[in-house]
N, C-alpha and C positions, 0 to 999 in steps of 0.2 A: 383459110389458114388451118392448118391441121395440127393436131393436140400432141405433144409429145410426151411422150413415157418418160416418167421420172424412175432412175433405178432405185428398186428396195436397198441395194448395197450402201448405196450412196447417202443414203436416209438415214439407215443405221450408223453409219461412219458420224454423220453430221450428228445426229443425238447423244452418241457416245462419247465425242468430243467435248460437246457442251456438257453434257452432266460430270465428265472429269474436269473440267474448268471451274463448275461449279463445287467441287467436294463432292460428288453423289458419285456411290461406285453404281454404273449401270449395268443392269440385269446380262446372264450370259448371252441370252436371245441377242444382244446387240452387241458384244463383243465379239461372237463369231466373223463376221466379213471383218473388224475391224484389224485383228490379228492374221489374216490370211491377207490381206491388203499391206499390213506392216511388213510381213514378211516379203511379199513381191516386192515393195520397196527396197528391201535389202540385197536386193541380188543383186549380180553385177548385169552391166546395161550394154558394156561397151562392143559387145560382139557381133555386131552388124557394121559395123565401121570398118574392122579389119574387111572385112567382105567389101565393101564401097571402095576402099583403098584399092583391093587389091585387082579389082574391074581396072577401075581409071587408072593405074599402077602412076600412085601416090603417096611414096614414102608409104609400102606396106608394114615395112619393119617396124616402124613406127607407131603405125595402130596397133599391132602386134603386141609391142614393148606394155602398151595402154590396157589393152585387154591382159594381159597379163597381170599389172599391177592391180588394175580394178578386179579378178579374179580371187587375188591373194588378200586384199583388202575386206573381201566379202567375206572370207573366212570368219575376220576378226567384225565385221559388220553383222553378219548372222548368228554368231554367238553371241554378241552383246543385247542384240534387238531381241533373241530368244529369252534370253536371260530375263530382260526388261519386261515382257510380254506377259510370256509365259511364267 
């Protein structure tokens, strides 16, 4: 059986967590990936679906309408999570 790599991001992320759970602000070393990971969460997701749709031509308007909304949302999703973060 072969060993697998645990990601350093991942590690970081999990400590950061807990020490904010805990009260303890954790040092900057471990908030870097945690804010660069918040932020990819914030973005909008839905723009591979418009593409899927529109292969299988399945109501692409539709995915369209989605991406769009999810697009406009991120606006107000990324400023807030900024805000919060940063």
């Amino acid at each position: 059986m072969a060993r697998r790599f645990v990601n350093p991001a991942f590690c970081a992320v999990v400590a950061s967590v807990a020490l904010i759970l805990a009260g303890v602000r954790p040092p900057a070393m471990l908030l870097a990936p945690l804010d660069t990971i918040t932020l990819v969460a914030a973005l909008p997701t839905m723009s591979a679906i418009a593409m899927f749709t529109a292969r299988r031509n399945t109501m692409p308007e539709y995915a369209v309408g989605f991406v769009l909304v999810g697009t406009l949302c991120s606006l107000f999703t990324l400023t807030a999570v900024s805000a919060l973060v940063f």
